[in-house]
C-alpha positions as CSV (number, residue, x, y, z in Angstrom):
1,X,-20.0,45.5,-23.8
2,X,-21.0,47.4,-27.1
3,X,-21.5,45.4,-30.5
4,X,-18.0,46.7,-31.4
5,X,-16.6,45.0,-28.0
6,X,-18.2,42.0,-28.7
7,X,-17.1,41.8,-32.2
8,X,-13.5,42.4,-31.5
9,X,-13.8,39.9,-28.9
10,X,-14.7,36.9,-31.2
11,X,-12.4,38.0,-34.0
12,X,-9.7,38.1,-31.2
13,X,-10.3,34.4,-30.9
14,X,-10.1,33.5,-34.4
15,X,-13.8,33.3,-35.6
16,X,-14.9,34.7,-38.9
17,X,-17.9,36.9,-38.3
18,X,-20.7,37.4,-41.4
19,X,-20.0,41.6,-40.5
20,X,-16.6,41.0,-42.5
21,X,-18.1,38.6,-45.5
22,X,-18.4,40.3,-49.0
23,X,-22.6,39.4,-49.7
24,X,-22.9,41.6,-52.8
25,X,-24.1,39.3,-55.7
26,X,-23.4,36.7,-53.8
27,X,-25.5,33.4,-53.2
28,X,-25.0,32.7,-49.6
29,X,-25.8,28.9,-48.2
30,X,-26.9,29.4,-44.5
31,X,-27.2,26.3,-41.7
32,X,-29.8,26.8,-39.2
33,X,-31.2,25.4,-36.3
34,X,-34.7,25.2,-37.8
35,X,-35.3,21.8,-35.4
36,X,-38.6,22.6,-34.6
37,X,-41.3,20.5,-36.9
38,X,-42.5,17.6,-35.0
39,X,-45.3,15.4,-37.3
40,X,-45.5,18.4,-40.5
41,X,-46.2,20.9,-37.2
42,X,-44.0,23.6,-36.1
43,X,-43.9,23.0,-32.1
44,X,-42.2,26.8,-31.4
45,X,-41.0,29.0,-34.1
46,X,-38.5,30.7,-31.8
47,X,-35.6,29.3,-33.1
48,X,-36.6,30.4,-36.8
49,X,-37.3,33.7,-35.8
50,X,-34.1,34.2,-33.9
51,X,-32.3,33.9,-37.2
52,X,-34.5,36.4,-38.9
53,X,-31.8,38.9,-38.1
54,X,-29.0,37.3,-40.3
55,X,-31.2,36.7,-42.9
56,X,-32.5,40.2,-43.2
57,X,-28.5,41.2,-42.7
58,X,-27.8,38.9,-46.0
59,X,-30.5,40.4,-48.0
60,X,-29.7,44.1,-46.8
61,X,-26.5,43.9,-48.1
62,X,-26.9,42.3,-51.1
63,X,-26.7,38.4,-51.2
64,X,-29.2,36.0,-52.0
65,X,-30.1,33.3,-49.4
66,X,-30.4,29.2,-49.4
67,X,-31.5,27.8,-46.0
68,X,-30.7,24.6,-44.6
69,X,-31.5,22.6,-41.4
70,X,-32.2,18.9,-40.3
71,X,-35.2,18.2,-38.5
72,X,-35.6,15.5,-36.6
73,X,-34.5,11.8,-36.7
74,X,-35.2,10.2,-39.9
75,X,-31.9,7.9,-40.7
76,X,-32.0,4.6,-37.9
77,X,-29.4,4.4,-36.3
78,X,-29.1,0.7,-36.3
79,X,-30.0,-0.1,-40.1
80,X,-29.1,3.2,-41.7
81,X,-32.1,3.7,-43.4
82,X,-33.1,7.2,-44.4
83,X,-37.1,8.1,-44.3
84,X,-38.6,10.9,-45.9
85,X,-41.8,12.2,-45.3
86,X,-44.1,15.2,-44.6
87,X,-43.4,14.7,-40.4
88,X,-39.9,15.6,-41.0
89,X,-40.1,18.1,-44.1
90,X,-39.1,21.7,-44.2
91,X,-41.7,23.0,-46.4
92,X,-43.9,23.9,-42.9
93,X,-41.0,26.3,-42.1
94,X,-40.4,27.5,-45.5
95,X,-44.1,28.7,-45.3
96,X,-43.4,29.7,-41.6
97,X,-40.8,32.6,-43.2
98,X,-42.8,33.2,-46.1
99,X,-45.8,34.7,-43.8
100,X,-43.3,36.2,-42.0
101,X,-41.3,38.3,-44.4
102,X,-43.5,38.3,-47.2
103,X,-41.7,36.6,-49.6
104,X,-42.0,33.6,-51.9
105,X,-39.4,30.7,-50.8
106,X,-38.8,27.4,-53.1
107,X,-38.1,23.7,-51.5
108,X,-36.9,22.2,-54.2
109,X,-37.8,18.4,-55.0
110,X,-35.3,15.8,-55.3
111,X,-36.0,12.1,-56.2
112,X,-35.8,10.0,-53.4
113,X,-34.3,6.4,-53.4
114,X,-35.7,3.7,-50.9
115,X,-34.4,3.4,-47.8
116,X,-31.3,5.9,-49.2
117,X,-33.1,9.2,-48.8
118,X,-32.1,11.5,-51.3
119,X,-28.3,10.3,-52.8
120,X,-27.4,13.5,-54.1
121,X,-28.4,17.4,-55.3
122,X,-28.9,17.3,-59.4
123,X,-29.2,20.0,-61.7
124,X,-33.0,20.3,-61.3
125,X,-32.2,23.0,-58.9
126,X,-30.3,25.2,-61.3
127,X,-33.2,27.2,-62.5
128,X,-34.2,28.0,-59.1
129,X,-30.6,29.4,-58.8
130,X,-31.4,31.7,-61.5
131,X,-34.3,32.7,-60.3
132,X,-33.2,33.5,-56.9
133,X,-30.1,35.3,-58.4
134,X,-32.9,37.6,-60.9
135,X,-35.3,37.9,-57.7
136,X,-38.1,35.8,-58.7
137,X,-37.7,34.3,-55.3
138,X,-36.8,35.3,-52.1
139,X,-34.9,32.4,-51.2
140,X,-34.4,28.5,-51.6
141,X,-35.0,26.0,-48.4
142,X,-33.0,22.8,-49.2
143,X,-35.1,19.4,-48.3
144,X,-34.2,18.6,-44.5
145,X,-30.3,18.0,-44.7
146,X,-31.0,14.6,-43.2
147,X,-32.9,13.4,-46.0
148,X,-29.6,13.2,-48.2
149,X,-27.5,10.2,-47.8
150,X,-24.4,11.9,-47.4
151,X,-25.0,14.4,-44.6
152,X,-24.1,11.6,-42.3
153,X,-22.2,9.2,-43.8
154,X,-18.2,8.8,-44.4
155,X,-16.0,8.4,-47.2
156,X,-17.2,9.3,-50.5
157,X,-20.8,10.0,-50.3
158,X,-19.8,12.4,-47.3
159,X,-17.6,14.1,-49.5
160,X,-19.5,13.9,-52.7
161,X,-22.2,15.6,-50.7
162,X,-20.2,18.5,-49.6
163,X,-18.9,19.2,-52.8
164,X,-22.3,19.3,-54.1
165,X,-23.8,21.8,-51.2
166,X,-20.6,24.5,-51.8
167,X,-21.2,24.0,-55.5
168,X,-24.8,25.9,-54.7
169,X,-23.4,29.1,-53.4
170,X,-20.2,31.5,-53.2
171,X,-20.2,31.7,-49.4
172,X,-21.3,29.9,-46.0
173,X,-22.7,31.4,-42.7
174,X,-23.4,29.1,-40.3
175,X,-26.0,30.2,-37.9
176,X,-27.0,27.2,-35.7
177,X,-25.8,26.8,-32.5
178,X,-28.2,24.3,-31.5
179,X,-26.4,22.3,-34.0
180,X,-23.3,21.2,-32.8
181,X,-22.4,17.6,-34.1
182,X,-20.2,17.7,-37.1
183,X,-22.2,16.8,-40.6
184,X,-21.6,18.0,-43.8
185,X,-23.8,20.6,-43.3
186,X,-22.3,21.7,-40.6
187,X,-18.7,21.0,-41.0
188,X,-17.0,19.7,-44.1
189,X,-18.5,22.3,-46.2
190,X,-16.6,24.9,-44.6
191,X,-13.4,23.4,-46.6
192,X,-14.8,24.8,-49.8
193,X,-16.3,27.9,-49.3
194,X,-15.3,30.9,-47.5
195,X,-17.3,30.7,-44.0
196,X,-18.6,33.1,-41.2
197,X,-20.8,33.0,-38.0
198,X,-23.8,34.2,-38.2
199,X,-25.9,37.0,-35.6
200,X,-27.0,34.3,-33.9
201,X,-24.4,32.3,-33.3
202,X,-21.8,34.7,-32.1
203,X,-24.9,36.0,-29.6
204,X,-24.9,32.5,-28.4
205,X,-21.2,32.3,-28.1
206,X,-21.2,35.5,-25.8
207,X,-23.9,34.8,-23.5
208,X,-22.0,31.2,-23.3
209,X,-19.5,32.7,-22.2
210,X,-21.2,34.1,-19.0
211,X,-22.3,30.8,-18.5
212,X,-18.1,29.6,-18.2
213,X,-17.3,32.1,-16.4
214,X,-20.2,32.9,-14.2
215,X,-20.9,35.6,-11.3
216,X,-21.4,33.8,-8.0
217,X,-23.0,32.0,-6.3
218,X,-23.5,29.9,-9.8
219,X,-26.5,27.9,-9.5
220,X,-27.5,25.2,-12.1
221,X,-30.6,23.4,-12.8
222,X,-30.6,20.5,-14.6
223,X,-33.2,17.4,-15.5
224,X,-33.1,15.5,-18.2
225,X,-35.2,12.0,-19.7
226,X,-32.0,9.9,-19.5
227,X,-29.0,9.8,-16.9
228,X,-26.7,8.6,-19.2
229,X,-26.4,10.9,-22.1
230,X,-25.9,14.1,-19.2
231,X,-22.9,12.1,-17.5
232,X,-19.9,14.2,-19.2
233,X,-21.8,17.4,-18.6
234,X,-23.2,16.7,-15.8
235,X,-19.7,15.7,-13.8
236,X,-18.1,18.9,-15.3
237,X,-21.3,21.1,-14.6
238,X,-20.8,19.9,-11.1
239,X,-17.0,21.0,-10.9
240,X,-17.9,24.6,-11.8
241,X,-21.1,25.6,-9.6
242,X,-21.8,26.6,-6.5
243,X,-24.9,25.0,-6.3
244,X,-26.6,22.3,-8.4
245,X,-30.3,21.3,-8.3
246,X,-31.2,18.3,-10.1
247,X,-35.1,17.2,-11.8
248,X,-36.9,14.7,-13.5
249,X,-35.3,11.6,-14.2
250,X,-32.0,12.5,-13.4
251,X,-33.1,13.7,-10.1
252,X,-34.5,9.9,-9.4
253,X,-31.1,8.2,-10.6
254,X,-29.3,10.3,-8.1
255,X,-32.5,9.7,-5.3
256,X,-32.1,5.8,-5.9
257,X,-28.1,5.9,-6.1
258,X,-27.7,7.5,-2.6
259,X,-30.5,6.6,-0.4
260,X,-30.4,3.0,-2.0
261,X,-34.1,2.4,-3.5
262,X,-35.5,1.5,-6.5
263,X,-37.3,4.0,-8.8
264,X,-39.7,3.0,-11.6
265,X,-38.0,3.4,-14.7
266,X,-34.5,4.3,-13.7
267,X,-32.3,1.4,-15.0
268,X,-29.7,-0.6,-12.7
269,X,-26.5,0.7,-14.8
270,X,-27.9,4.7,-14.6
271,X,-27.6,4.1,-10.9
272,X,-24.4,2.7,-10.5
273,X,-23.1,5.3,-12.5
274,X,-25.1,8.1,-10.2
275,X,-22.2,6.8,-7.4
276,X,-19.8,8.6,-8.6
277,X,-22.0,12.0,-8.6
278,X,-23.3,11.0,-5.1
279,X,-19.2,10.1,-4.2
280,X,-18.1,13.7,-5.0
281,X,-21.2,15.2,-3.4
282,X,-20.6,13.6,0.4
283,X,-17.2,15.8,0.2
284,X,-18.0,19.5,-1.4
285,X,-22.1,19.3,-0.7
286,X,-23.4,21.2,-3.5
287,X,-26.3,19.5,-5.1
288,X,-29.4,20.9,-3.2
289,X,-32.2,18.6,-2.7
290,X,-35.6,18.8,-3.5
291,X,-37.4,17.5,-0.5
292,X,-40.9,16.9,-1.6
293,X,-41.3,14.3,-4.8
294,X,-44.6,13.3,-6.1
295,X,-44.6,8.9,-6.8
296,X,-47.3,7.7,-9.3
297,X,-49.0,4.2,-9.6
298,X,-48.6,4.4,-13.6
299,X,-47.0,6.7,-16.1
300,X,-49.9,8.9,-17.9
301,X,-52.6,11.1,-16.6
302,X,-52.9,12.1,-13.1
303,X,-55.8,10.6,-11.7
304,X,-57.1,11.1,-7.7
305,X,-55.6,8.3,-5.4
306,X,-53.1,6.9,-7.9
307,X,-50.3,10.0,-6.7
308,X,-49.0,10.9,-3.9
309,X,-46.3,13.4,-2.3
310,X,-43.6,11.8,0.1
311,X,-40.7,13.3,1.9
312,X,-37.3,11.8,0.5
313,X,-36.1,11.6,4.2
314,X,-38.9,9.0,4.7
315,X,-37.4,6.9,1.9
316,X,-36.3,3.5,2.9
317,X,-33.7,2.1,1.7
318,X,-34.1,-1.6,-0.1
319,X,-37.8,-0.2,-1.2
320,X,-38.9,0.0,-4.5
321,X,-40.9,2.9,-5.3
322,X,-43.8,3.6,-8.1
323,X,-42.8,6.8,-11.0
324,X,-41.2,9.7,-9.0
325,X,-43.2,12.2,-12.1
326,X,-43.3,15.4,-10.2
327,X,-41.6,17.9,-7.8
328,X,-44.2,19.4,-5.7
329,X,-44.4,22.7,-5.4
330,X,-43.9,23.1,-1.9
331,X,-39.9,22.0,-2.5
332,X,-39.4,25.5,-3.7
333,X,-40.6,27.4,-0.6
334,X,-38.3,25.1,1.5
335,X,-36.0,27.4,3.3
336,X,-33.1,25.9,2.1
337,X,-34.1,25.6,-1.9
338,X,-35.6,29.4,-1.5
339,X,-32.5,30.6,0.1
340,X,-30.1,28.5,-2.8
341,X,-32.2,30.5,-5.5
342,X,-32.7,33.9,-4.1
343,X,-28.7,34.2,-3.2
344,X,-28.0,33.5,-6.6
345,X,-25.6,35.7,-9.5
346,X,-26.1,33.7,-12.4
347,X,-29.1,30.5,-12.8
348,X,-28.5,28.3,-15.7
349,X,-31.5,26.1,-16.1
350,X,-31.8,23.0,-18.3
351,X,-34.8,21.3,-17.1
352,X,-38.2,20.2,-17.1
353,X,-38.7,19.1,-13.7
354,X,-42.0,17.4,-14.3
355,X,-43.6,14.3,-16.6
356,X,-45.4,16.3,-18.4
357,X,-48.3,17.4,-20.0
358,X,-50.4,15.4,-16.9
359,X,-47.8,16.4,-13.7
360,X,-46.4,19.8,-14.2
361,X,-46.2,21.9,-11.0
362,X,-43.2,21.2,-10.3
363,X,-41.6,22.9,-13.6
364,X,-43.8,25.6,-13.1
365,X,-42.7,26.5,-9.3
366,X,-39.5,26.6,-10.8
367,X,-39.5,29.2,-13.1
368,X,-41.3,31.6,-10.8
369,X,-39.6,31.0,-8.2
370,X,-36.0,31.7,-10.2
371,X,-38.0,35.0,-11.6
372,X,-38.4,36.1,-8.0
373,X,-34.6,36.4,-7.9
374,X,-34.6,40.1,-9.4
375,X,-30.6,40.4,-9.8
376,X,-29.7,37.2,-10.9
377,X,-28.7,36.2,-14.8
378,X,-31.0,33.5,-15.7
379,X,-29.8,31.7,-18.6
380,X,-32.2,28.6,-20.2
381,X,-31.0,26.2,-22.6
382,X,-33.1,23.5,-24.5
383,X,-36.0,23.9,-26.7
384,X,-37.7,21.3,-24.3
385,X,-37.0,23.5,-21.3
386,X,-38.1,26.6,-23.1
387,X,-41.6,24.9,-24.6
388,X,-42.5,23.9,-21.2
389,X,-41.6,27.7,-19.7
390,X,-43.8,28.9,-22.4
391,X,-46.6,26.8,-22.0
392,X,-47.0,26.8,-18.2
393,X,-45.8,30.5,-17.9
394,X,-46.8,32.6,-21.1
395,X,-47.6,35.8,-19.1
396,X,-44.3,35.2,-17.3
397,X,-42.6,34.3,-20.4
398,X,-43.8,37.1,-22.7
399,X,-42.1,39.5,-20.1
400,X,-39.0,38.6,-20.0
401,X,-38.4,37.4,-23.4
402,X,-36.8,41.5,-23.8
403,X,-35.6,41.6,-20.0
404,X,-32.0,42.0,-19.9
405,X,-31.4,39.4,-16.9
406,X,-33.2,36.4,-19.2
407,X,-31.6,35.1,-22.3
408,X,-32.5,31.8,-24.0
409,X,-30.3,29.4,-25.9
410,X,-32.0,28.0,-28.9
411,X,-29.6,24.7,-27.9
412,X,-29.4,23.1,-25.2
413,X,-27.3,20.2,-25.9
414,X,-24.7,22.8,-27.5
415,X,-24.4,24.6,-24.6
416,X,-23.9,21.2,-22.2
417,X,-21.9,20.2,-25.1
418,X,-18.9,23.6,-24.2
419,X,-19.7,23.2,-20.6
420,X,-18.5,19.4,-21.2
421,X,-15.6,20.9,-22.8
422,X,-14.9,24.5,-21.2
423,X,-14.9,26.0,-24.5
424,X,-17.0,28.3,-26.1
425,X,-16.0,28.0,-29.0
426,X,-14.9,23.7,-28.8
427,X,-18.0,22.9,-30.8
428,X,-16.5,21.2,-34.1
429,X,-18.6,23.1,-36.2
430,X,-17.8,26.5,-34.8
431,X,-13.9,25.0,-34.8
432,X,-14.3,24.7,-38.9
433,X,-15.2,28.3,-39.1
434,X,-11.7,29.0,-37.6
435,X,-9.9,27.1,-39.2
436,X,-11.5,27.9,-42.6
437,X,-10.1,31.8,-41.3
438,X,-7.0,30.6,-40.7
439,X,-6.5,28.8,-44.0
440,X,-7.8,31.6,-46.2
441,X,-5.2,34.3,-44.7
442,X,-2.5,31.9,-44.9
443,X,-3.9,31.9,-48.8
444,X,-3.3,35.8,-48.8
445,X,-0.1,36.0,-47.7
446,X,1.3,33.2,-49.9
């Protein structure tokens, strides 16, 4: 389809693109998926450049940008308390895109209350309004929307917060896919300003769509560190391919739920609820297994005599196993596997198949094995699954980051998140945007 096609198509559904926003003059508050400092480090700065296109788009035509994005985890869960430190700042990527584009970015300071994070935006940050508006700047990067109290609480801080986030800027463009749970940031303060979808995020939305509505065979590839937060997608994954290869941990829930064996590391609830995947797959036969595992005496590096590769037809049931932290090579050449693969239309991968950094053949047959299928759409989701790609294929991955058969999601629990939900567009976040359409042309015609 041509960029017109596309276009029509997602204004056809309802979402606000940022080709239709007025940007002259304007100061324009853009969320990101900028996820991608670990410890003050930036892991992978794919994601940040994949939104240098909107930005550039902003600035071309006139507006002036402010940047936001969470990174990481720094509010517990349990207690609520709110961290703030250099591991989880956005000043690495605000230099990132200063290098980049050659322009001078502020992170302005807020005071910080303990164990509250930062309770709210003051005035401080006026001047470097101005100064973004007279082009002393390039652009402002907000502290990492996590920091503030309000981005995930409820009631009045939540909307206190919003208020104050729209009160920075004329207009919102949200551009993170990878971010699909509904914040303020993300969400509410599309109720106050007039909002759009960024480049990236209606590129994401298109290629999800070939994902929904795949050619066939559809094959899917999917590990994962936990069973039980890939259950939904998962189960609804399963209802839609034609073929599904499991990895890593997942891979040993589902070994220890059907051949009745005990994996290091897999809990007891995980496997009982691996039945019901096993259940559905004595009738339709679709997952595809991978016949050569590789157990461990102990979790860390791979040391001579303390590994081992076994057949899962010589498993025995009632047996307790060591760490299942590898799928050895050799699975992929299995006639079976290689015939599963090579047939394939479309390949949707999200999945490190190995306990890395020590074990890591496994997730490296994988990917060249899927590059040997030279007709096949290969989509990749998860900055996880894409690190590891990188990393144990960079001449491999370097050649097909332009090849028209590859594309990469910059989120890959977004895209289980619409699989879950057979919706493109189902993500909350990308729901606001319509909504906010919908409410500002039933403003016009009043």
């Amino acid at each position: 389809m041509t960029k017109a096609q596309n276009e029509n198509r997602l204004n056809g559904n309802g979402l606000p693109v940022i080709q239709d926003a007025d940007l002259v003059d304007k100061v324009v508050l853009v969320r990101v998926d900028h996820n991608v400092v670990k410890d003050g480090i930036i892991r992978d700065p794919y994601r940040i450049d994949r939104t240098i296109g909107t930005l550039y788009n902003i600035v071309e035509r006139g507006g002036r940008i402010i940047l936001m994005t969470h990174v990481g985890r720094p509010r517990d869960k349990k207690t609520g308390e709110i961290t703030c430190d250099a591991g989880s700042s956005t000043e690495p990527i605000a230099a990132y895109i200063e290098r980049k584009l050659h322009t001078k970015i502020r992170v302005p300071t807020f005071r910080i209350e303990n164990k509250r994070g930062i309770v709210g935006i003051d005035t401080s940050i006026n001047l470097a309004i101005k100064d973004l508006r007279r082009h002393k700047i390039g652009a402002i990067y907000l502290p990492n929307t996590r920091w503030f109290e309000g981005e995930e609480a409820t009631g009045e801080l939540r909307g206190s917060f919003a208020s104050q986030l729209a009160g920075l800027a004329d207009v919102f463009v949200n551009d993170a896919f990878g971010s699909w749970q509904p914040n303020v940031s993300t969400f509410d303060v599309t109720r106050y300003l007039p909002a759009y979808a960024g480049f990236l995020m209606q590129e994401e939305i298109l290629h999800l769509d070939k994902v929904l509505k795949p050619e066939r065979p559809f094959v899917a590839v999917v590990a994962g560190a936990k069973y039980d937060t890939k259950i939904g997608p998962l189960n609804e994954l399963y209802k839609k391919v034609d073929y599904l290869i499991l990895g890593g941990v997942i891979y040993n829930t589902y070994l220890s739920a059907k051949y009745n064996i005990r994996i290091a590391g897999v809990p007891e609830e995980d496997i009982e609820a691996a039945k019901k995947l096993v259940s559905m797959d004595k009738e339709n036969q679709k997952i595809v297994e991978l016949p050569y595992i590789v157990e461990a005496d102990t979790l860390g590096e791979k040391v001579e005599g303390e590994y081992r590769t076994i057949n899962i037809q010589d498993l025995v049931p009632g047996k307790s196993y060591g760490y299942i932290l590898d799928i050895d090579s050799s699975s992929f050449t299995y006639k079976r596997v290689a015939d599963v693969i090579g047939s394939a239309r479309t390949i949707f991968v999200n999945a490190v198949m190995s306990y890395t950094p020590h074990y890591t053949k496994g997730s490296e047959a994988l990917d060249r094995t899927i590059d040997g299928n030279r007709t096949a759409l290969k989509f990749y989701g998860g900055g996880d699954t894409l690190q590891e790609f990188k990393s144990l294929c960079p001449g491999l991955y370097l050649s097909v980051l332009d090849d028209a058969l590859y594309y990469f999601f910059t989120g890959g629990g977004s895209v289980l998140k619409a699989i879950e939900q057979n919706d493109a567009m189902g993500m909350k976040p990308v729901q606001a945007l319509i909504e906010n359409k919908k409410n500002m042309e039933n403003e016009l015609t009043r």
